[in-house]
DRENDREN-465045 format. One record per atom (N, C-alpha, C): residue number from 0; residue in three letters; chain; atom name; x, y, z. Coordinates in steps of 0.001 Angstrom, whole numbers, padded with zeros to 6 digits. Atoms other than C-alpha are relative to their C-alpha. Layout:
<atom num="NUM" residuo="ala" cadena="A" atomo="CA" c1="X" c2="Y" c3="Z"/>
...
% end
This chain:
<atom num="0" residuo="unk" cadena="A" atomo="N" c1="000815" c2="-001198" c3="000000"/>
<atom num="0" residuo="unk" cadena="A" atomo="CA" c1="000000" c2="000000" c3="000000"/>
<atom num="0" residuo="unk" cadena="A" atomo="C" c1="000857" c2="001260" c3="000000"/>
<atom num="1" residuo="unk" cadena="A" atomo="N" c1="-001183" c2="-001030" c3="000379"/>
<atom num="1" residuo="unk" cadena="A" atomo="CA" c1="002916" c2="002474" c3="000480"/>
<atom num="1" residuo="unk" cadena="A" atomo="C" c1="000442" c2="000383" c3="-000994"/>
<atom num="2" residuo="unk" cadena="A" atomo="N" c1="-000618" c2="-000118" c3="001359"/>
<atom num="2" residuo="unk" cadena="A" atomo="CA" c1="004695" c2="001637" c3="-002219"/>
<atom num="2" residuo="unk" cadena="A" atomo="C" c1="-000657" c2="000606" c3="-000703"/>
<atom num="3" residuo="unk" cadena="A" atomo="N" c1="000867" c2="-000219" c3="001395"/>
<atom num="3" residuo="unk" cadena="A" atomo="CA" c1="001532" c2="002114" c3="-004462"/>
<atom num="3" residuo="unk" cadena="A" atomo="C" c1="-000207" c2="001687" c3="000173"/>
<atom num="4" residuo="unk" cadena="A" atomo="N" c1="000232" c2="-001743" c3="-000380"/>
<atom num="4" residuo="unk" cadena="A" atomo="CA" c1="000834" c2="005925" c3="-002630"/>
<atom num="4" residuo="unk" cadena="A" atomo="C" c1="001774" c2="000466" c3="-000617"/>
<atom num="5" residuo="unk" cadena="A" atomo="N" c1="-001083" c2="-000709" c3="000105"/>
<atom num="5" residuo="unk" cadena="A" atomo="CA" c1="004605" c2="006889" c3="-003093"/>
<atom num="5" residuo="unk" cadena="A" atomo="C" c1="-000028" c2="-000128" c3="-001337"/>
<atom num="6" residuo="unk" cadena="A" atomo="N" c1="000067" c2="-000129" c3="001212"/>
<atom num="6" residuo="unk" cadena="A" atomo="CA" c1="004314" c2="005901" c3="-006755"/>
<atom num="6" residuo="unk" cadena="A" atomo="C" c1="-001094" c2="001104" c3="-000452"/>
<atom num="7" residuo="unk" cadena="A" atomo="N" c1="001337" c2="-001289" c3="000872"/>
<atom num="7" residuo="unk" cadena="A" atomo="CA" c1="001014" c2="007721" c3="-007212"/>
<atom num="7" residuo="unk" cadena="A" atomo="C" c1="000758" c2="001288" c3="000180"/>
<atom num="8" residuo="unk" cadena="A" atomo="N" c1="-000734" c2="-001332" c3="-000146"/>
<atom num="8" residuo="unk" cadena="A" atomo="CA" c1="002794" c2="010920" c3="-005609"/>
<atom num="8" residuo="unk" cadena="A" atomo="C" c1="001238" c2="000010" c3="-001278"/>
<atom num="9" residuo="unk" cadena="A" atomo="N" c1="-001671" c2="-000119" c3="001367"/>
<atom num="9" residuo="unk" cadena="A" atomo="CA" c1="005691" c2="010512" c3="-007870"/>
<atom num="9" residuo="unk" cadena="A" atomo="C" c1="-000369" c2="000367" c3="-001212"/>
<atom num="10" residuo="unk" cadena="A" atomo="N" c1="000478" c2="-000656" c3="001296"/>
<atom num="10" residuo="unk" cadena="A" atomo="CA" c1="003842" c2="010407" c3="-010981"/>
<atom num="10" residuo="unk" cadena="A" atomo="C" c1="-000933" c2="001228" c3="-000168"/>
<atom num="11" residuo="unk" cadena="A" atomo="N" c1="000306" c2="-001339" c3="-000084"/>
<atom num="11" residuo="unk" cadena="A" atomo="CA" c1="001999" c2="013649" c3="-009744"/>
<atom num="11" residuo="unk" cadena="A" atomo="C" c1="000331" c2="000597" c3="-000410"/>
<atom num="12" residuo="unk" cadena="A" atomo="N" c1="-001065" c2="-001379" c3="000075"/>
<atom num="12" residuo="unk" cadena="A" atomo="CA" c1="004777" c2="015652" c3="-009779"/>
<atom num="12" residuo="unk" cadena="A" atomo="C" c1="000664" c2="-000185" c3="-001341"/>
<atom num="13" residuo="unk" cadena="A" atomo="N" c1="-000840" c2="-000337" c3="001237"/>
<atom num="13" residuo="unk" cadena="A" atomo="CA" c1="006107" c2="014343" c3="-012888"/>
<atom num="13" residuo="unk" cadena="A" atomo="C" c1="-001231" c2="000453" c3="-001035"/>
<atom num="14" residuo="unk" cadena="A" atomo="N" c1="000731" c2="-000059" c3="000823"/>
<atom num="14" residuo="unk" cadena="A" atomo="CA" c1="002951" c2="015156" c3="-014460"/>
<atom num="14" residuo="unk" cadena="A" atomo="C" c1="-000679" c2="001548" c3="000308"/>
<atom num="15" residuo="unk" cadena="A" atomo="N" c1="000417" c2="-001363" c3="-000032"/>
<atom num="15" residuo="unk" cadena="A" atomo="CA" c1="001926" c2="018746" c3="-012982"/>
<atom num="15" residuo="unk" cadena="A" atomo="C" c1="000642" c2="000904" c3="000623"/>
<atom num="16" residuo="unk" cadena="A" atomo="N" c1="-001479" c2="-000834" c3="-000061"/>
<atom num="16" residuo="unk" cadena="A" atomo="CA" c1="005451" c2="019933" c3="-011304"/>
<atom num="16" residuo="unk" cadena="A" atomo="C" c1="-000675" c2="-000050" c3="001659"/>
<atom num="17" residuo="unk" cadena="A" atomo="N" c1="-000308" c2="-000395" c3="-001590"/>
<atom num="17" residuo="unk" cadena="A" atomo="CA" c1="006042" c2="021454" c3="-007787"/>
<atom num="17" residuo="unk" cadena="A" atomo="C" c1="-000969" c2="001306" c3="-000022"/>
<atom num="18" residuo="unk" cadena="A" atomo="N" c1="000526" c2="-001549" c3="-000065"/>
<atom num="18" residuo="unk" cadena="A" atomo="CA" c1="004539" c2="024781" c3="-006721"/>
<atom num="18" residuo="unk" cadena="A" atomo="C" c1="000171" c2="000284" c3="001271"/>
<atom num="19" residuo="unk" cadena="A" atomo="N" c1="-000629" c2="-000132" c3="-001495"/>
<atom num="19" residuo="unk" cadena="A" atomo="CA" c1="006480" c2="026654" c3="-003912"/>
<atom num="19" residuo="unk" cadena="A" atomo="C" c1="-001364" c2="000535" c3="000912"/>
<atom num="20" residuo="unk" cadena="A" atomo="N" c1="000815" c2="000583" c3="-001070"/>
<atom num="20" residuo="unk" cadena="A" atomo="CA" c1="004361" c2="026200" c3="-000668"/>
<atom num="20" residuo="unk" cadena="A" atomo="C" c1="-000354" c2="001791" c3="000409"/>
<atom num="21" residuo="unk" cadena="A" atomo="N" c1="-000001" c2="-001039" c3="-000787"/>
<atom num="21" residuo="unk" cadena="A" atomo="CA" c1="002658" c2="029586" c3="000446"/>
<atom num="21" residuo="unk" cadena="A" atomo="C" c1="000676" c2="000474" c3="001621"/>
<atom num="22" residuo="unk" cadena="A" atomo="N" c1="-001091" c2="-000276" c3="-001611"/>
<atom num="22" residuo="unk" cadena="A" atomo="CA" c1="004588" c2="029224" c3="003822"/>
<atom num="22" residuo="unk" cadena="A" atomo="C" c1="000846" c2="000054" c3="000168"/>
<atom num="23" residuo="unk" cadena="A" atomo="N" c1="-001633" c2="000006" c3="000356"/>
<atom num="23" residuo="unk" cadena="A" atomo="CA" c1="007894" c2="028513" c3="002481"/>
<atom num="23" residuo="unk" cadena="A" atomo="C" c1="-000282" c2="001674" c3="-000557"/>
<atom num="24" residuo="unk" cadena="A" atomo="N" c1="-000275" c2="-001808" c3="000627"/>
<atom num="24" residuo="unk" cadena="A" atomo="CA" c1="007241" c2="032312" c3="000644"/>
<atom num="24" residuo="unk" cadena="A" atomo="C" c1="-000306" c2="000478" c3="001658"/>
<atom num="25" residuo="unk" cadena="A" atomo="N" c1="000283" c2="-000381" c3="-001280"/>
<atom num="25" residuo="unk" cadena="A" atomo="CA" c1="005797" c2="033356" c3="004131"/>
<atom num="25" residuo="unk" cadena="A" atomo="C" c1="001274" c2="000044" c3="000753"/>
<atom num="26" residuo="unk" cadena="A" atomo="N" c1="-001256" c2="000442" c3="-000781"/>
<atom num="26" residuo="unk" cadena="A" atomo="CA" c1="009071" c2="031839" c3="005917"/>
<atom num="26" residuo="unk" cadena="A" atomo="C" c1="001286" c2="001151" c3="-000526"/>
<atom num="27" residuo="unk" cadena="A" atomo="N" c1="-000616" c2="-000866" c3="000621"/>
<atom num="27" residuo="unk" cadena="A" atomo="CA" c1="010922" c2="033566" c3="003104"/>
<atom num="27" residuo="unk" cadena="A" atomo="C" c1="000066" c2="001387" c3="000256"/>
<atom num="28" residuo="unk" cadena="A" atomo="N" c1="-000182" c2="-001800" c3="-000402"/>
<atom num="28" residuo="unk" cadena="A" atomo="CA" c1="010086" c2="037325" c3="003017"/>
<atom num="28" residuo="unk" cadena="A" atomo="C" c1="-000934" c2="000493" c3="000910"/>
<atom num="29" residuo="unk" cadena="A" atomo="N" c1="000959" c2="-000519" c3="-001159"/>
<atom num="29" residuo="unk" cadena="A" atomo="CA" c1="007637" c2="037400" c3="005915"/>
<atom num="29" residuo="unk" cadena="A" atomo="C" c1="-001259" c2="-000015" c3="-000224"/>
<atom num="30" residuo="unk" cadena="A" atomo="N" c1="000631" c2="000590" c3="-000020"/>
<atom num="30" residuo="unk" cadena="A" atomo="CA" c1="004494" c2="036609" c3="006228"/>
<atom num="30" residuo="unk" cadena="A" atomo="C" c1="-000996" c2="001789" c3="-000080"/>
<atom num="31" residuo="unk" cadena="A" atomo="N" c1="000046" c2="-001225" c3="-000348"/>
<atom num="31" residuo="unk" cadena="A" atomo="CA" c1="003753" c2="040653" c3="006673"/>
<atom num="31" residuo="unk" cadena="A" atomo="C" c1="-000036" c2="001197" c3="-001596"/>
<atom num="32" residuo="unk" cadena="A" atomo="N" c1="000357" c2="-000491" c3="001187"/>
<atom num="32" residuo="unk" cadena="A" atomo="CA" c1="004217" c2="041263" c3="003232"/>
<atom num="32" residuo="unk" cadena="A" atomo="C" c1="-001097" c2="000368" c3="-001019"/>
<atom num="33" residuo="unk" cadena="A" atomo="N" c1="001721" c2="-000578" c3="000811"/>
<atom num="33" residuo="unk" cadena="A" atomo="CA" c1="001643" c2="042773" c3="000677"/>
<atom num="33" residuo="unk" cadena="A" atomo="C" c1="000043" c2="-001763" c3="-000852"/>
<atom num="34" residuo="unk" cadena="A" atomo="N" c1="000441" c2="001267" c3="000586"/>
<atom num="34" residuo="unk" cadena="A" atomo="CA" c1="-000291" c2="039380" c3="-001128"/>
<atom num="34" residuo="unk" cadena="A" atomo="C" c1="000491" c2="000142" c3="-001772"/>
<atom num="35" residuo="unk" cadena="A" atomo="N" c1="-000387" c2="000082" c3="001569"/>
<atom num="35" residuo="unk" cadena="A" atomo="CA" c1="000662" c2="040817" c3="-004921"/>
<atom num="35" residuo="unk" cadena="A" atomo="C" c1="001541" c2="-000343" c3="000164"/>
<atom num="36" residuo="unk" cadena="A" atomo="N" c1="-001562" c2="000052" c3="-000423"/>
<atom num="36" residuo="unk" cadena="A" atomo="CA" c1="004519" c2="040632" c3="-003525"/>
<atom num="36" residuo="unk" cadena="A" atomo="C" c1="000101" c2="-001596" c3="000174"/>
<atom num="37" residuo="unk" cadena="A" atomo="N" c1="000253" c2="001251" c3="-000333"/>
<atom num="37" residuo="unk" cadena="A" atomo="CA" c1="004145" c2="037364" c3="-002079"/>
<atom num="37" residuo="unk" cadena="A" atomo="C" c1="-000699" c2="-001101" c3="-001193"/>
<atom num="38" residuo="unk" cadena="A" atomo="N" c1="000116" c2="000574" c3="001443"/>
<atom num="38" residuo="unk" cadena="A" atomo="CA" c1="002491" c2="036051" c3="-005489"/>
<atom num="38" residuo="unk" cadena="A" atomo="C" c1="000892" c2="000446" c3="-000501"/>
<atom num="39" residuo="unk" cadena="A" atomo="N" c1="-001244" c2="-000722" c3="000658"/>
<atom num="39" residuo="unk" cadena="A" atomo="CA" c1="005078" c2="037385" c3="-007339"/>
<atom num="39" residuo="unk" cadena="A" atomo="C" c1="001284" c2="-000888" c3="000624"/>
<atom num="40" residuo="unk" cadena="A" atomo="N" c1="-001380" c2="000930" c3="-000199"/>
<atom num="40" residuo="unk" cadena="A" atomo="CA" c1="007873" c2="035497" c3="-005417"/>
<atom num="40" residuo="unk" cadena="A" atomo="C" c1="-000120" c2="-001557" c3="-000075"/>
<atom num="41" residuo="unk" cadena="A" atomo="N" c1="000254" c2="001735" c3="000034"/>
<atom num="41" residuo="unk" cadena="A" atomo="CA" c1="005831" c2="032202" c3="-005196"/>
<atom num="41" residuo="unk" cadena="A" atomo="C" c1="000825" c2="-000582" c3="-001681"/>
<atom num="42" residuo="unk" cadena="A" atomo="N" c1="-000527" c2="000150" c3="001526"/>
<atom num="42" residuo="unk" cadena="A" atomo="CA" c1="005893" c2="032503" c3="-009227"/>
<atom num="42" residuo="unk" cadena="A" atomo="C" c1="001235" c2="000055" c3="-000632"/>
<atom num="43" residuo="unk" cadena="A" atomo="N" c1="-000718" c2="-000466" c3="000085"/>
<atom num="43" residuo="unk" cadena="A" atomo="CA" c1="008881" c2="033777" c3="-009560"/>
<atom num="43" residuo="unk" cadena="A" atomo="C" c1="001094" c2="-001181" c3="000545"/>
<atom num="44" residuo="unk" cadena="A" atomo="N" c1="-000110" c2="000863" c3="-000082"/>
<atom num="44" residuo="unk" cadena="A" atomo="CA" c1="010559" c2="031187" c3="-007675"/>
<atom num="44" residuo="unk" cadena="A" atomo="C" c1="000053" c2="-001372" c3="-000251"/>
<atom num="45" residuo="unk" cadena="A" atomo="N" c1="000110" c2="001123" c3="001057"/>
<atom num="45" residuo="unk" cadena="A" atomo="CA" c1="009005" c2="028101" c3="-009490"/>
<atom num="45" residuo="unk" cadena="A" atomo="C" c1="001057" c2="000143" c3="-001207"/>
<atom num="46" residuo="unk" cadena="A" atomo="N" c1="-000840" c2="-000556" c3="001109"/>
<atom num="46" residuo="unk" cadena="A" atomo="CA" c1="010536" c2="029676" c3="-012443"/>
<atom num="46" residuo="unk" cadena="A" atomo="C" c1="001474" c2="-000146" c3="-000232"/>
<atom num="47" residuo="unk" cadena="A" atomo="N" c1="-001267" c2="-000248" c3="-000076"/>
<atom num="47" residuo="unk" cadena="A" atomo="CA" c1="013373" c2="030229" c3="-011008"/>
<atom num="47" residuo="unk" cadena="A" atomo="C" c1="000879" c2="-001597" c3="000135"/>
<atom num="48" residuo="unk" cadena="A" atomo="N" c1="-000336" c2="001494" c3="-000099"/>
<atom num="48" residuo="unk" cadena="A" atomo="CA" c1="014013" c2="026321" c3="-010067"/>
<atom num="48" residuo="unk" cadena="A" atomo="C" c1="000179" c2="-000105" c3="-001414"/>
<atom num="49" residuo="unk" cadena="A" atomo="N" c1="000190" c2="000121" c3="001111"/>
<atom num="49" residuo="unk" cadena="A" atomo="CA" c1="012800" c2="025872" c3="-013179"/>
<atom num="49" residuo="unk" cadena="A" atomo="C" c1="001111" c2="000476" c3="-001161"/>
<atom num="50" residuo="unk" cadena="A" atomo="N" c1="-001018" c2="-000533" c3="000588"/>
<atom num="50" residuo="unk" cadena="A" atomo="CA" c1="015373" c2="027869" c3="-014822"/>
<atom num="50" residuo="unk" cadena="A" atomo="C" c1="001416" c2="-000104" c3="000038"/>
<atom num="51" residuo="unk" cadena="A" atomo="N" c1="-000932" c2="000238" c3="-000236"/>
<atom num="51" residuo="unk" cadena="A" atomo="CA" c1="017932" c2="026529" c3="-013125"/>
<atom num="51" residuo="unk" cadena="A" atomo="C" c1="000166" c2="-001958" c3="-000091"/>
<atom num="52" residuo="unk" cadena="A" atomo="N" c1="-000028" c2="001261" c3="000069"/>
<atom num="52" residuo="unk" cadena="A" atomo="CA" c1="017368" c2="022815" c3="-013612"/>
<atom num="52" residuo="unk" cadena="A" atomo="C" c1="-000741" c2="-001050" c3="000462"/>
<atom num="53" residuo="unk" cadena="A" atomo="N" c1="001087" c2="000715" c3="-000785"/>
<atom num="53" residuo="unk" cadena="A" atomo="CA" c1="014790" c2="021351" c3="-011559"/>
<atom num="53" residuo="unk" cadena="A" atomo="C" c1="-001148" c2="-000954" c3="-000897"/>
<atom num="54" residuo="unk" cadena="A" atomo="N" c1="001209" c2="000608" c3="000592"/>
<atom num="54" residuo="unk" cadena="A" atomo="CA" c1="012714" c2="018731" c3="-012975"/>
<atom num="54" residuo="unk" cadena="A" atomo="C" c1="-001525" c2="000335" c3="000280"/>
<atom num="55" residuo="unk" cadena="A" atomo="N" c1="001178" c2="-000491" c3="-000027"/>
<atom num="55" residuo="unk" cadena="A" atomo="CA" c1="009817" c2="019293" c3="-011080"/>
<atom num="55" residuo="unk" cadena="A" atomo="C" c1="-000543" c2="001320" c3="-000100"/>
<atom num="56" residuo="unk" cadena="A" atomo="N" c1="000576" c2="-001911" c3="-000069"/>
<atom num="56" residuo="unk" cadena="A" atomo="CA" c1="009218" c2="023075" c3="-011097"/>
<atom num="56" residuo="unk" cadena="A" atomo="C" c1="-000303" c2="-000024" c3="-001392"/>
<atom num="57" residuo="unk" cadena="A" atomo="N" c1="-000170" c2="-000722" c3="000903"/>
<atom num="57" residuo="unk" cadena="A" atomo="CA" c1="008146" c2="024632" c3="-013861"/>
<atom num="57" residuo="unk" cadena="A" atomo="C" c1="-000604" c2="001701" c3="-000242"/>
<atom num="58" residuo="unk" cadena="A" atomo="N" c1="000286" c2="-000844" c3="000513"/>
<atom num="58" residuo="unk" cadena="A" atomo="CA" c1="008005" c2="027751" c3="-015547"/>
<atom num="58" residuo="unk" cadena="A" atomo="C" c1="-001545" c2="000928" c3="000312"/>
<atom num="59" residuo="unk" cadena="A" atomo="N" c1="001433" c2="-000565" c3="-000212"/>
<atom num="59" residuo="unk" cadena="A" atomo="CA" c1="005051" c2="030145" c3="-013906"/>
<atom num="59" residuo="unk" cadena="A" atomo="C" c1="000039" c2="001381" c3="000217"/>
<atom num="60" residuo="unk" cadena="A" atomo="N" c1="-000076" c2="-001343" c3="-000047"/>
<atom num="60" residuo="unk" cadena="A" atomo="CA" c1="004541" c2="033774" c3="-014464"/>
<atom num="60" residuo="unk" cadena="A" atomo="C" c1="-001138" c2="001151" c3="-000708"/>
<atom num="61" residuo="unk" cadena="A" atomo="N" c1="000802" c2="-000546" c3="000442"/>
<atom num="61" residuo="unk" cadena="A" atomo="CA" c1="001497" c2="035726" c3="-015083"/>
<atom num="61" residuo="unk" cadena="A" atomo="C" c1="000536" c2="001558" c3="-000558"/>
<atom num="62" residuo="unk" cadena="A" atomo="N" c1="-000587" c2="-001321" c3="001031"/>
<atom num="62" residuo="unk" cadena="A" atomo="CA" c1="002688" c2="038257" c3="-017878"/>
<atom num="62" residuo="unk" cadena="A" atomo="C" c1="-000793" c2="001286" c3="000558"/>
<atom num="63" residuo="unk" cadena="A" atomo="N" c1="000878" c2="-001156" c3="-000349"/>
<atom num="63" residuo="unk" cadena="A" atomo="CA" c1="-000451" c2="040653" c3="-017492"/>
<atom num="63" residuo="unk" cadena="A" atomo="C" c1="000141" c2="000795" c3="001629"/>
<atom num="64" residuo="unk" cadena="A" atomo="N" c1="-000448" c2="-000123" c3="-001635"/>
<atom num="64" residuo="unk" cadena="A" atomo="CA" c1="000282" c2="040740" c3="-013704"/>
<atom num="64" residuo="unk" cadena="A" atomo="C" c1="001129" c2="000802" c3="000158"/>
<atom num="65" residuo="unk" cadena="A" atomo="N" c1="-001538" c2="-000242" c3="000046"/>
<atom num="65" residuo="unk" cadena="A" atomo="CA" c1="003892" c2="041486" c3="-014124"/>
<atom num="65" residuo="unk" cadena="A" atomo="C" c1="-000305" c2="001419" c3="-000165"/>
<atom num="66" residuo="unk" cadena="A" atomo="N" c1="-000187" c2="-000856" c3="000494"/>
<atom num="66" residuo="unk" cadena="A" atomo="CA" c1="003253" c2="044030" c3="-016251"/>
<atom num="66" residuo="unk" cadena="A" atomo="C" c1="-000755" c2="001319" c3="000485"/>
<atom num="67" residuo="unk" cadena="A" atomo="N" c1="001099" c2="-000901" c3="-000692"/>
<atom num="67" residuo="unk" cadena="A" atomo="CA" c1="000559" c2="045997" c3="-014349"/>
<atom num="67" residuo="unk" cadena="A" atomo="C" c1="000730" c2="000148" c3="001554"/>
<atom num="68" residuo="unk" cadena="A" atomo="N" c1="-000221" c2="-000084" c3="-001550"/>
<atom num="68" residuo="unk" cadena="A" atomo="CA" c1="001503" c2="045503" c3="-010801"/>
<atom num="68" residuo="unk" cadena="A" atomo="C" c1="001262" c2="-000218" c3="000570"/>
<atom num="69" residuo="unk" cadena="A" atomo="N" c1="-001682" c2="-000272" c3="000043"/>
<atom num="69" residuo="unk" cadena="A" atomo="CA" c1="004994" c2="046479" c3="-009726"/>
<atom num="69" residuo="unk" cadena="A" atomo="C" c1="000163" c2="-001096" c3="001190"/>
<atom num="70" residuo="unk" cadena="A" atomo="N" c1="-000600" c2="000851" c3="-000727"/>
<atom num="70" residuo="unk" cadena="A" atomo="CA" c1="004629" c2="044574" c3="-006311"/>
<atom num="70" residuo="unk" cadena="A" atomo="C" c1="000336" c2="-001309" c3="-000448"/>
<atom num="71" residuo="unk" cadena="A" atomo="N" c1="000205" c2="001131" c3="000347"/>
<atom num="71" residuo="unk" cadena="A" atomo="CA" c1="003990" c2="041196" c3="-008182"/>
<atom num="71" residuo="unk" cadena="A" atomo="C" c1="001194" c2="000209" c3="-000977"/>
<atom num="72" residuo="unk" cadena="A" atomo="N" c1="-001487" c2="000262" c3="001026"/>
<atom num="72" residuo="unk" cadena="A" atomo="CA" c1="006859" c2="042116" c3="-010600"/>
<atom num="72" residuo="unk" cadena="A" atomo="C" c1="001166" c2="000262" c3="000537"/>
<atom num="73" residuo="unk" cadena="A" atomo="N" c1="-001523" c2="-000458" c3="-000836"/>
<atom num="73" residuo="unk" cadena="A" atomo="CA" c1="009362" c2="042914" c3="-007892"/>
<atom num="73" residuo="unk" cadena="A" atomo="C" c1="-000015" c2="-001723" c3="000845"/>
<atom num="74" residuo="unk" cadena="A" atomo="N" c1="000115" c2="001173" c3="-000509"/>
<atom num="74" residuo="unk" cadena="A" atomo="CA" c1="008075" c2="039422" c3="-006075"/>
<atom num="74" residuo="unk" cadena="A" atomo="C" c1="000711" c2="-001054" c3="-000924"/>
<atom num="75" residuo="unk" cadena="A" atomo="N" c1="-000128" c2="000524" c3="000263"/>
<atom num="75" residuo="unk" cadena="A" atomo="CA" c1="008388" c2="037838" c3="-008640"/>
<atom num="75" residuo="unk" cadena="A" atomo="C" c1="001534" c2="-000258" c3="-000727"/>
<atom num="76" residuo="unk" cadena="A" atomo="N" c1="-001784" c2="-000785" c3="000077"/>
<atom num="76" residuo="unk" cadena="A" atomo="CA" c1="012089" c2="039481" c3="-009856"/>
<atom num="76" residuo="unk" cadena="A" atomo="C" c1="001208" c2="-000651" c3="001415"/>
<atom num="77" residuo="unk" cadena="A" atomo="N" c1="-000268" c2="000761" c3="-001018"/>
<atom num="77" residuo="unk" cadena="A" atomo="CA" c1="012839" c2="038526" c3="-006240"/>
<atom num="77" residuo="unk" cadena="A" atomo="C" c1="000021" c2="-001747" c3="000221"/>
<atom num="78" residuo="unk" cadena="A" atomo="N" c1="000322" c2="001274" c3="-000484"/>
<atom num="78" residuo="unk" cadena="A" atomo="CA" c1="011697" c2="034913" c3="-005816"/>
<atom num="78" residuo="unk" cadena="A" atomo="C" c1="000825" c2="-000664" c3="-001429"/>
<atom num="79" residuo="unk" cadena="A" atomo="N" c1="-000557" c2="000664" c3="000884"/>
<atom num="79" residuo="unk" cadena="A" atomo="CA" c1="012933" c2="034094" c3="-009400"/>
<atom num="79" residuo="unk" cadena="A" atomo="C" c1="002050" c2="000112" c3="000062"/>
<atom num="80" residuo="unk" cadena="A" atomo="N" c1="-001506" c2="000316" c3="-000555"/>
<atom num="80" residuo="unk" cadena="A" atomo="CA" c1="016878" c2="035193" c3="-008058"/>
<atom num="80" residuo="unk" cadena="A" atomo="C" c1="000084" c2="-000797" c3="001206"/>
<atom num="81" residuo="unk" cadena="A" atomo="N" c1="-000372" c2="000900" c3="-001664"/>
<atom num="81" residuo="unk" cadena="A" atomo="CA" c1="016674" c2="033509" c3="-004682"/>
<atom num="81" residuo="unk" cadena="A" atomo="C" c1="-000160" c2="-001536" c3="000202"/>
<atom num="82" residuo="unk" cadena="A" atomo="N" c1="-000189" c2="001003" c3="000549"/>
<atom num="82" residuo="unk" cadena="A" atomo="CA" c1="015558" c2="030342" c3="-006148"/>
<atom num="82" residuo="unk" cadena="A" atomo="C" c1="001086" c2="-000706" c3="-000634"/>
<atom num="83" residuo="unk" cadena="A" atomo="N" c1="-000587" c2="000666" c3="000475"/>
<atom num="83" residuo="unk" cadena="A" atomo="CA" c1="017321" c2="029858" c3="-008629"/>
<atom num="83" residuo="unk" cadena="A" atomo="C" c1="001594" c2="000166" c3="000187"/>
<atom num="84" residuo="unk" cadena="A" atomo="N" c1="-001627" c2="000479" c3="-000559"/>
<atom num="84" residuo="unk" cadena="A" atomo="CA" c1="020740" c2="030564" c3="-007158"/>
<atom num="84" residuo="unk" cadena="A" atomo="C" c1="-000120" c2="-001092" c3="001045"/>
<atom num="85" residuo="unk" cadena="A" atomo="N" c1="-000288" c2="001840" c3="-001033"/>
<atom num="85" residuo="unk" cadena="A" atomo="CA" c1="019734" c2="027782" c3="-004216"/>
<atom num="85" residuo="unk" cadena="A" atomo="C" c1="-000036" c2="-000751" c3="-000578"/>
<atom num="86" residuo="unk" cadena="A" atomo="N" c1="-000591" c2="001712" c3="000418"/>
<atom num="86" residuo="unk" cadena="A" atomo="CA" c1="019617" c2="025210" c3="-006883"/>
<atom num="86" residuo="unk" cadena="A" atomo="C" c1="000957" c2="000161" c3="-000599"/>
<atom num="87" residuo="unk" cadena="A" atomo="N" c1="-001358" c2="-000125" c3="-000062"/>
<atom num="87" residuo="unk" cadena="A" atomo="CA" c1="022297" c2="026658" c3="-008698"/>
<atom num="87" residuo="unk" cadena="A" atomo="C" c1="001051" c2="-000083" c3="001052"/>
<atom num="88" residuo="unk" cadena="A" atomo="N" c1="-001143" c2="000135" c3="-001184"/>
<atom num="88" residuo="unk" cadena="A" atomo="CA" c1="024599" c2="026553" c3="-005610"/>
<atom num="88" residuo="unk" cadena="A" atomo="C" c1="-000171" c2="-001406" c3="000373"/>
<atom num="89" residuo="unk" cadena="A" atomo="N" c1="000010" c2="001837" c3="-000716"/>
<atom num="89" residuo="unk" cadena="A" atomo="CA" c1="023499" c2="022613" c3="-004886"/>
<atom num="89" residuo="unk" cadena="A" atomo="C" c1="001247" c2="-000161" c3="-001382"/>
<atom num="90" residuo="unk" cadena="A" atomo="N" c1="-001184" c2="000726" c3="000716"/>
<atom num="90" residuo="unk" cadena="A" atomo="CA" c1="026229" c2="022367" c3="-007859"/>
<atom num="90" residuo="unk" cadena="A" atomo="C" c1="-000237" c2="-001166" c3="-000822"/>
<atom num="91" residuo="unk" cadena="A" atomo="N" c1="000086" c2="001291" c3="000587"/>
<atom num="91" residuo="unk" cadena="A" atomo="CA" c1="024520" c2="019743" c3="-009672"/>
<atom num="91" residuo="unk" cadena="A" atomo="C" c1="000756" c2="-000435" c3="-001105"/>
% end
């Protein structure tokens, strides 16, 4: 029965990716932050894995968002460097 759950999870993720955890962003830049900021780094983040090599992450960034709303494009500016230098720095 394990086995069969840890497989199902597995092929989850290879089939609709990761998506960083609203609490890990919370943990990150504070929990105190404005909610367009905090979207913005979630996205930004994925991306940023994503950009750096990560199988499961991928690529997430609401263009229209970006482009309108500075907090969500500074979040997401943010979360997409802080990411992807922690998997860059694992050295894979």
């Amino acid at each position: 029965m394990k086995k069969s759950v840890f497989v199902f999870c597995l092929l989850t993720f290879l089939f609709i990716g990761c998506k960083t955890n609203p609490k890990r962003v919370d943990n990150l830049v504070g929990a105190n932050q404005p909610q367009d900021y905090k979207l913005g780094f979630g996205a930004g983040c994925d991306s940023g894995y994503s950009a750096a090599g990560h199988v499961y992450y991928k690529f997430n960034k609401d263009v229209t968002k970006y482009n309108k709303e500075k907090l969500y494009q500074q979040g997401w500016d943010d979360g997409f460097k802080v990411c992807k230098g922690k998997y860059d720095s694992l050295g894979r």
